[in-house]
C-alpha positions, 0 to 999 in steps of 0.5 A: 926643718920646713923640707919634707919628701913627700913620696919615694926614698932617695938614694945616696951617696956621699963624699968629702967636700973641699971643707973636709966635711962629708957631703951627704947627696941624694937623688932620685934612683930612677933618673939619677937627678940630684935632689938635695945635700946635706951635711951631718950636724950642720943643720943646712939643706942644700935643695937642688931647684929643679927638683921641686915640683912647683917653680919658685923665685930664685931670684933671693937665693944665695948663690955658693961656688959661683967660681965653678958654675956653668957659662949659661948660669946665669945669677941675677943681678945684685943676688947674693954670691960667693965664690966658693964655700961662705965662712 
């Protein structure tokens, strides 16, 4: 409830995810950059960290699907992970 965009209307597209919900994605349409998912009727917003506008510490965020992450992602040490999709 805390997120608000404050300039441009992102695009959209969406698609099933391995739960079965429908993934709601939003980008930017000028660069096609991944800003954020959502999912209807969760009330979770997946915010995508290199969109924001000001660095922040990752180091305290939950890491999820880390089983397909890229080799040079690194994960802090004794963050929080799961290997795909928490219960």
């Amino acid at each position: 409830t805390a997120f608000r965009l404050t300039a441009g209307e992102p695009g959209t597209w969406s698609r099933k995810a391995d739960s079965g919900r429908t993934l709601h994605c939003m980008f930017c349409p000028a660069c096609g950059s991944r800003v954020w998912h959502a999912s209807p009727g969760s009330g979770t917003l997946t915010l995508k960290g290199g969109s924001l506008d000001r660095p922040l510490d990752l180091g305290p965020a939950v890491h999820v699907w880390t089983s397909r992450k890229l080799s040079g992602v690194v994960i802090p040490e004794g963050a929080t992970r799961f290997a795909e999709e928490p219960a």
